[in-house]
N, C-alpha and C positions, 0 to 999 in steps of 0.2 A: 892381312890375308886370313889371320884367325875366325875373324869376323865373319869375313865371306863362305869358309867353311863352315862355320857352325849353324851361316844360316841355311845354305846350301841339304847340311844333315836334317835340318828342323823341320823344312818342306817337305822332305821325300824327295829331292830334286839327285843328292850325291848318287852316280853313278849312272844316270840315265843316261842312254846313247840315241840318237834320234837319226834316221834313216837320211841320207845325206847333208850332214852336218857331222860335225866334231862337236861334243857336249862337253868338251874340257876345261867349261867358261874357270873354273875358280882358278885354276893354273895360272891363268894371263896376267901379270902385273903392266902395271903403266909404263915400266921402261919395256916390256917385249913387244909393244904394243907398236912402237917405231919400226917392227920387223916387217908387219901386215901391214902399210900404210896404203900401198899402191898394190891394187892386181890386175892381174895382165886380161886383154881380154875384151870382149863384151856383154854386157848385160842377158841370163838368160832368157828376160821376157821383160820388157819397160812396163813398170806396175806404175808409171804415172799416166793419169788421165786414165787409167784403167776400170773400167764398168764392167760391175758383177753382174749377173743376173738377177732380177729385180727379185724381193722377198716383200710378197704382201702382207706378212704376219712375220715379224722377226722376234724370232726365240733366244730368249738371252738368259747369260748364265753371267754371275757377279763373282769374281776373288777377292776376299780379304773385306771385310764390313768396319772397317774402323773410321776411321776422320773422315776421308774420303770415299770411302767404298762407301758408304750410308746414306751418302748424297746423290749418289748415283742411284742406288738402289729407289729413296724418294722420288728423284725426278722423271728416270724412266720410266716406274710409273702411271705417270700420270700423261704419258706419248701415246695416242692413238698407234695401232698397227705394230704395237710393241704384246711381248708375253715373257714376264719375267720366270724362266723356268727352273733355275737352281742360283741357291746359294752357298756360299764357302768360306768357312773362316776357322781358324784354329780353337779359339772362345764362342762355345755354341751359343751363350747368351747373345750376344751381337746378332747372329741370324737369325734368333730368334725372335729377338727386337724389329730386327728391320723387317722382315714377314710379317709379323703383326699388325705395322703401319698400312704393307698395300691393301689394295681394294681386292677383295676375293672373289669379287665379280669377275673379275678378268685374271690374277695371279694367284694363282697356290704351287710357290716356288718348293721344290725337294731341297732339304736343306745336307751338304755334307760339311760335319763337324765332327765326325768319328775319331777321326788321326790328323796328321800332318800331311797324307799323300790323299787325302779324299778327293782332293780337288782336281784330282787326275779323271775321276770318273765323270765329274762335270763335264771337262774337257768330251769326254769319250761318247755323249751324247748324242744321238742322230738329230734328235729334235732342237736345237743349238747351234740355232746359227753365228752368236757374235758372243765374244768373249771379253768381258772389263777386268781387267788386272789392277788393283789397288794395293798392293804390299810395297812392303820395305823393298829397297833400290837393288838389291841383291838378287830379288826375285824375278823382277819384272822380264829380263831377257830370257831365262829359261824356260819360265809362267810360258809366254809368248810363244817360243817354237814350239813347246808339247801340243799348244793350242791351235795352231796353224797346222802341223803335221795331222791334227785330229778333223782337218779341211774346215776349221772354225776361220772369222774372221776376228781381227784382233785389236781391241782398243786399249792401250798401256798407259799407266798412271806417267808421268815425265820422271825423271830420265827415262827413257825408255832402256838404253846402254849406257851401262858403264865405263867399259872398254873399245878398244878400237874394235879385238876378235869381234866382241858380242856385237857389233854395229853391223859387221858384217856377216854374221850369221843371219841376223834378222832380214837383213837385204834380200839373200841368195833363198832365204826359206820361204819368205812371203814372194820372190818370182816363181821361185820352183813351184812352190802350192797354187799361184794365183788368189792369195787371200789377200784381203786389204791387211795391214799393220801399222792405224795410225796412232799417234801422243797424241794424249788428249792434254794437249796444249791450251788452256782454256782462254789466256790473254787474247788470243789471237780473237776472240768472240768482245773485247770489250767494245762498247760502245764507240769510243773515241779513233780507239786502234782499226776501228771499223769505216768510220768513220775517211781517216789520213790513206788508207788504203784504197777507198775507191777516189779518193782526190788524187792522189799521186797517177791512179791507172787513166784520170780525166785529163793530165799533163798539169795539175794547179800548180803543183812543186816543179814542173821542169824536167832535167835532169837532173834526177838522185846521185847527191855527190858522196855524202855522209852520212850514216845513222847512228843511234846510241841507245843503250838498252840496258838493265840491270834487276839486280834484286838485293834491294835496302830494305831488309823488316827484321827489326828489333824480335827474335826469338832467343835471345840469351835464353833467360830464365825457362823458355818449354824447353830448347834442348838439354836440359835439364833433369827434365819431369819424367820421376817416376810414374805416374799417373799416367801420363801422354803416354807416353813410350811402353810400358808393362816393365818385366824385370830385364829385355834382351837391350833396352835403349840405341835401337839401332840407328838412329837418329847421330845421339852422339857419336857411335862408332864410325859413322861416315865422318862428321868429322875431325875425331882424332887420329885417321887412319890415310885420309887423303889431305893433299894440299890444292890450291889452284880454286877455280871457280865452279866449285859444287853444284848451282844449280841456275847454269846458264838460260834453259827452253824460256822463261814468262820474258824477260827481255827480248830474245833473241828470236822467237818464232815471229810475232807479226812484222817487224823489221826487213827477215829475209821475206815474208809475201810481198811486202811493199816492194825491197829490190826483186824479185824475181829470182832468187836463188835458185838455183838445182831447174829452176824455167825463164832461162835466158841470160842467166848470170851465175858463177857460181865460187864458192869459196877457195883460194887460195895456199894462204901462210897464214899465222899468225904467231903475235908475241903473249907473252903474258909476265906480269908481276905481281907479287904480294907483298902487304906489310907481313913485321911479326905480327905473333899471337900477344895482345898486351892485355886479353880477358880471359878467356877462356880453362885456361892453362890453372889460375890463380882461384880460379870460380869451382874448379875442380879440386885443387890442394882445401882449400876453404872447408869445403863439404865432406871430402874424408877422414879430417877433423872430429866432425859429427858423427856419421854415417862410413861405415867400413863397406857398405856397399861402394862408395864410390873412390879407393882405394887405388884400383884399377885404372882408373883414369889421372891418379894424381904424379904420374911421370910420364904421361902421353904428351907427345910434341904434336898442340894440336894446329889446322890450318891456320893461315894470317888472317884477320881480323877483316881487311879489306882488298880485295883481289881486283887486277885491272888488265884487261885482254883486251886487243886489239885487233882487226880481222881487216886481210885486204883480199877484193873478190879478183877475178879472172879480169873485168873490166878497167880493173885500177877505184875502185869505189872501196871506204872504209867504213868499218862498224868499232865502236866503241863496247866494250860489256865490262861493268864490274858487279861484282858480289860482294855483301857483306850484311851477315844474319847476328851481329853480337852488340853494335855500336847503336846507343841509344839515337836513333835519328831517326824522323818523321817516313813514313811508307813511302818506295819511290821504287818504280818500273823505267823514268825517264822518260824512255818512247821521244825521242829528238829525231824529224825527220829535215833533214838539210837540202835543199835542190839549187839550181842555178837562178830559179824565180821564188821560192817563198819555202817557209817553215814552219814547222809543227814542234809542241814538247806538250806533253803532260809530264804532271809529278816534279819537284811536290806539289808544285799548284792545281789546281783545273786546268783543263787542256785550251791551249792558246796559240793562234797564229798569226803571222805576219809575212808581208811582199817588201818588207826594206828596214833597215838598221832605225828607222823614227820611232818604233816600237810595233806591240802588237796591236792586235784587231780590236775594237767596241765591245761592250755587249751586242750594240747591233749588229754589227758589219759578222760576228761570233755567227748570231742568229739566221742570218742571212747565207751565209757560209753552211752553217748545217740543214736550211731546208733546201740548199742546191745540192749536196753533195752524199747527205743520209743514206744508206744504201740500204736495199730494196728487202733485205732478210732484217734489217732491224725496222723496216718502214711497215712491214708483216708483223713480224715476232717481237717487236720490242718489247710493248707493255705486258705483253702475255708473260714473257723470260722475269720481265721485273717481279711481277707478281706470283712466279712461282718461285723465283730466287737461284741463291749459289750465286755469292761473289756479286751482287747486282743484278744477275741476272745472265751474266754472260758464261756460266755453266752453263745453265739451259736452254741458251742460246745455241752452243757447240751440240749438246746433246740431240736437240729434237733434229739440229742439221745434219749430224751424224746418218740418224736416224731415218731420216726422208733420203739421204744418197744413197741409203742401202735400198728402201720402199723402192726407190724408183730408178736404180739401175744407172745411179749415175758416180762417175770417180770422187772421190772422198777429197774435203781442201786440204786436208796433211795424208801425204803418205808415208810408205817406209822409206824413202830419202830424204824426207825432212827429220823423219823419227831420228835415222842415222847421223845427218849432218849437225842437226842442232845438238842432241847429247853427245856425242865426241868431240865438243868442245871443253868438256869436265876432264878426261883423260889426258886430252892435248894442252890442256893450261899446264897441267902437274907436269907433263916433257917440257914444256918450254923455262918453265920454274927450274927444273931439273941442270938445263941448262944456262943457268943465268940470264936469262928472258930472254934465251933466243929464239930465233923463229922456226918453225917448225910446220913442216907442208900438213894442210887436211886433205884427206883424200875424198877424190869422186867420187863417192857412192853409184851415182846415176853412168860413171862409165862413159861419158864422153855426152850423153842421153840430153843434159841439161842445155846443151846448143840450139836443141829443136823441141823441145817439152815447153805443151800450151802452158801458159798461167793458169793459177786458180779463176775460177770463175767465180765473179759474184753480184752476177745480174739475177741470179734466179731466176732468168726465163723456163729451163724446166725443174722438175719438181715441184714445192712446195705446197703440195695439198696435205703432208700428214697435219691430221687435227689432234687437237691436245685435250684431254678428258676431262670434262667439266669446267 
């Protein structure tokens, strides 16, 4: 909880109280978090399928310029119907860098790097209409309400929440305001996952019985890095601070669009287990050795090595999710879609499918498979996304569709109950841990909402005229 406090002070965030909401987020640990699981009630305004009023010129303000935030700042850009108008970072070289890069034809972003609380005035802007939150995991819920409360709409780096509280702050603040509050979940844009998704919605899979999801990538050695991280390494401090499955969303978002989560199906119980820590721990004593910087860390009990969660929906349908960022093994998301007629997995291999236990699909039959079922925003945007980049492409993919649902007045394919549902499972793994893997209710965000809430759409019958600069 030191953590959380000090980053809390570092922002200018300690002590803000926001106009219907409780701002007591650093209070909350994981076990009180089982108090607010369920509230009573119904929803003040269902922000799904919800259409803003269209912004032909959308005024955007960026927080935090580092890994991520820099990426954003490049890609947007270069989105027609975009005006990047402030930026925010604690290290002014960063926005100063990224300014640099835009075209002055269309951006000369106001940069705040004064203090730690600049980024309040971003927030405070008339001309600002959407707000990208790129910081440390600490920041991102309270980033989020000041921002909405400021009538901005709100795109949050994943997790979005930490905790159960913050899940549901975000909820009731983005219905009260009427502002979008989606995670920029960017998996959900891959190709493949794009792909399995509009097959699943054409019936090729059946009935969805199973899915499985994760995040396998060797970052021993960054969460490490002084470099990466500056002197606060808040990286590490999440994980020597938390147990359970740290960073559920890149597995777990295009899974639940496939199931229909929170829109026609929605989450249940789940379990969770961990191994010990058999790296981390030792990787830390190692170094303080060396460097008395890292001192601090050399009696932290840090999280298990490989984390394994299990999810059952309202339907009786299962999800698998494990985490594990330390174990030298090849990159894998998994992305396993199971039905009563046929199957999908990418990772670690290339993405592959079959209709029966003889094995998978050809190259051709693969071939043939993707130009029936390629869906219509990557049959648009593909090559365009690859050639601007992020991840393949599938940043830019999320980006410019972000970007045209706002241009054109249409609801966003992540809301604040995915934002909700998908990050409260980091909190919910560490209870169920807590409890020697037992199970442990997720609450309904959507309030009962997800019985009758359309699916995402992703025909693109409307929108998709914004154009992309040069």
């Amino acid at each position: 909880m030191s953590t959380r406090r000090s980053f809390l002070k570092w922002s200018g965030l300690a002590g803000i109280t926001l106009a219907g909401s409780s701002m007591n987020t650093f209070a909350v640990t994981d076990a009180e978090d089982t108090r607010i699981i369920h509230k009573s009630g119904s929803s003040r305004f269902n922000m799904c399928n919800f259409s803003a009023p269209k912004i032909d010129n959308v005024g955007v303000g960026v927080i935090g310029i580092g890994n991520r935030g820099k990426g954003f700042v490049s890609r947007l850009g270069k989105i027609d119907g975009v005006t990047i108008k402030g930026l925010s970072d604690i290290k002014p070289l960063r926005a100063d860098e990224a300014k640099s890069k835009l075209d002055n034809k269309y951006h000369n972003p106001t940069l705040y790097t004064k203090n730690a609380e600049d980024w309040k005035k971003l927030c405070e802007r008339n001309d600002i209409d959407v707000i990208y939150i790129s910081t440390p995991w600490a920041l991102h819920t309270p980033m989020a309400l000041y921002a909405m409360e400021q009538g901005k709409h709100v795109c949050v780096e994943v997790p979005a929440a930490t905790t159960i509280e913050e899940a549901w702050q975000l909820v009731e603040t983005s219905e009260r305001t009427k502002k979008h509050c989606m995670m920029l979940e960017n998996c959900c844009y891959d190709f493949f996952e794009l792909l399995t998704l509009n097959m699943a919605r054409q019936g090729f899979f059946g009935e969805i019985i199973h899915t499985e999801g994760a995040y396998i990538h060797d970052l021993f050695e960054g969460n490490f890095s002084r470099k990466k991280y500056d002197s606060n390494m808040w990286r590490l401090n999440e994980n020597a601070s938390r147990n359970g499955n740290l960073y559920p969303t890149h597995g777990l978002g295009p899974v639940c669009q496939i199931m229909n989560i929170n829109r026609g199906d929605q989450f249940d119980y789940m379990v969770s287990m961990s191994s010990n820590d058999f790296m981390m721990g030792d990787k830390a004593k190692e170094l303080a050795v060396k460097d008395n910087f890292f001192a601090e860390f050399s009696n932290k009990s840090f999280r298990g090595n490989m984390n394994t969660s299990t999810i059952r929906t309202k339907n009786g349908k299962t999800i698998m999710l494990q985490h594990d960022v330390t174990s030298p093994r090849p990159y894998s998301r998994i992305h396993l879609i199971s039905g009563t007629k046929g199957v999908a997995q990418k990772y670690p291999l290339p993405g592959r499918i079959a209709t029966s236990h003889k094995g998978w699909f050809t190259e051709e039959e693969m071939k043939a498979v993707e130009e029936k079922y390629t869906p219509n925003i990557v049959k648009r945007m593909g090559e365009i996304a690859k050639s601007v980049g992020g991840h393949g492409g599938m940043d830019f993919l999320m980006d410019w569709r972000t970007i045209d649902c706002l241009r054109n007045g249409l609801p966003l394919d992540q809301d604040v109950y995915d934002a909700a549902a998908w990050s409260c499972i980091m909190p919910l793994s560490a209870e169920s841990l807590n409890k020697r893997s037992g199970s442990v209710d997720i609450p309904d965000f959507t309030r009962g909402n997800w019985k009758t809430n359309k699916p995402v759409d992703i025909l693109l019958e409307k929108g998709g005229n914004t154009k992309v600069r040069g």
